[in-house]
C-alpha positions in Angstrom: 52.8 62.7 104.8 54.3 60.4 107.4 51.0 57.9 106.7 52.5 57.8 102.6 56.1 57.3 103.8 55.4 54.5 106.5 53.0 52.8 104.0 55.9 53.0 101.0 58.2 50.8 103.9 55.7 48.6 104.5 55.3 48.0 101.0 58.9 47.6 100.3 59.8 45.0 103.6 57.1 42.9 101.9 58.3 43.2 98.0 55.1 44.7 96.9 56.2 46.6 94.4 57.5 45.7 90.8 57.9 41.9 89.8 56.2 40.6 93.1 52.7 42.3 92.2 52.9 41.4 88.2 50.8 37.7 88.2 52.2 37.2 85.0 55.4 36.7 86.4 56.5 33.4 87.6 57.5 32.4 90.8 61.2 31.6 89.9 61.7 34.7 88.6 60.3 36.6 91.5 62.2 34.8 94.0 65.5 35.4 91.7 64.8 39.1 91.5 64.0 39.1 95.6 67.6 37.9 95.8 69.0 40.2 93.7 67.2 43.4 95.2 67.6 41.9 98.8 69.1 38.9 99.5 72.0 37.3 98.3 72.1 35.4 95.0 73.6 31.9 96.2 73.9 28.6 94.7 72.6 26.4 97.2 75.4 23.1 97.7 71.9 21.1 97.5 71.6 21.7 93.8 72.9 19.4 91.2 75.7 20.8 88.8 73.0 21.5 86.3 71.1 23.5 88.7 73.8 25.3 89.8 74.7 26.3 86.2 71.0 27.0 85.3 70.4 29.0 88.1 73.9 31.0 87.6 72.4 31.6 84.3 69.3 33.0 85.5 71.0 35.6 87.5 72.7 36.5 85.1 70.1 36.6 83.0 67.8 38.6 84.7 70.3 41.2 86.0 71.2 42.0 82.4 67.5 42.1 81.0 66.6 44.5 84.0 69.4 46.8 84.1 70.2 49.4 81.5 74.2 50.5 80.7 73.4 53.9 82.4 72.6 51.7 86.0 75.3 52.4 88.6 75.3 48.9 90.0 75.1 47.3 86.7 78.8 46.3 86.4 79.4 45.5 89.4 76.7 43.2 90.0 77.5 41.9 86.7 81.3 40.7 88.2 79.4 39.2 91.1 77.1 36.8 88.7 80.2 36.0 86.2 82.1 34.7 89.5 78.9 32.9 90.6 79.0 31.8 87.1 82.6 30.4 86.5 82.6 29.1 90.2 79.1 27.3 90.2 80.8 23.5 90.6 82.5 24.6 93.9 81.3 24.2 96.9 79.4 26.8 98.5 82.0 27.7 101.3 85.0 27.7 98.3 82.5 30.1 96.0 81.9 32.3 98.8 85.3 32.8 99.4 86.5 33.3 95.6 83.1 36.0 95.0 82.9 37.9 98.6 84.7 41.2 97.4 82.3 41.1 94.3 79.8 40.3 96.4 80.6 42.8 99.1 80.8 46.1 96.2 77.6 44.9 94.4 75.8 45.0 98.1 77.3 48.1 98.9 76.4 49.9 95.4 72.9 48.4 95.5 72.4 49.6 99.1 73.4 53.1 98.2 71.1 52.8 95.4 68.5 52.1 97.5 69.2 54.7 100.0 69.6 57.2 96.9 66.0 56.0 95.7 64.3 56.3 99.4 66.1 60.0 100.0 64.2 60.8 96.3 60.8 58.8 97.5 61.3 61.3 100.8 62.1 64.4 99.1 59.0 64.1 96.9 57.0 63.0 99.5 57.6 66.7 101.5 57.4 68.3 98.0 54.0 66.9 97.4 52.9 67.8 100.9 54.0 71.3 100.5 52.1 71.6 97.5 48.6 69.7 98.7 48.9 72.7 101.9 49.6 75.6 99.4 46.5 73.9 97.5 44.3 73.6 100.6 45.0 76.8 101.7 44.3 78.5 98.2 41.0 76.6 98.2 40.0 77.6 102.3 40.8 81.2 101.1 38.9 81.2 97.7 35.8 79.4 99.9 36.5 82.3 102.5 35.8 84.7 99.6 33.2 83.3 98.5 31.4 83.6 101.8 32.2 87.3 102.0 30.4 87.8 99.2 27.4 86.0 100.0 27.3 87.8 103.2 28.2 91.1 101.1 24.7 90.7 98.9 
């Protein structure tokens, strides 16, 4: 069990699950959605206006497609891209400063719903070992049997 659960970290430090395996997504949108999951969506001072608006957007965007209504962290990472949205021509200092508490509750839902989904990963993980030792010991025992009853003939 401990070889499924260090490989499942492994895989998540690295992004390999989801949007970073599918090849048919591109590259933007898989470093948007690694921002969203893990990072921090920013608008870089380096961008032009447009950029900055575009890429706004594109959080916004995304969040909304990939989120249902029932998600916990749906509004409140929705307020965090509206105030990246309606702040993108300020500087990046000046946007910070205007979106951090957004910022901070959307990083503080999406952790806990991150630590909610590990805990279920986890308790899965012991439920399916439980059941793979019930099923290897039903299967020693039935072979057991069987022996007995060759040696019984």
């Amino acid at each position: 069990m401990e070889i499924n659960y260090s490989l499942k970290k492994l895989f998540d430090s690295y992004n390999f699950v989801g949007l970073s395996i599918n090849n048919n997504i591109n590259l933007k949108d898989k470093m948007l959605w690694y921002d969203i999951v893990n990072g921090k969506p920013e608008l870089e001072d380096t961008l032009s206006m447009d950029a900055k608006e575009y890429k706004a957007d594109q959080y916004s965007y995304l969040w909304n497609k990939s989120t249902t209504i029932d998600n916990a962290c749906r509004l409140v990472g929705s307020i965090y891209f509206r105030c990246l949205k309606n702040n993108f021509q300020l500087k990046k200092s000046e946007r910070e400063h205007k979106c951090i508490q957004n910022f901070i509750n959307f990083n503080n839902c999406r952790n806990a719903l991150k630590l909610q989904q590990a805990n279920n990963i986890k308790d899965s993980l012991i439920k399916q070992n439980m059941e793979d030792n019930i099923a290897k010991a039903l299967f020693e025992r039935r072979s057991l049997l069987l022996d007995m009853l060759e040696d019984f003939k």
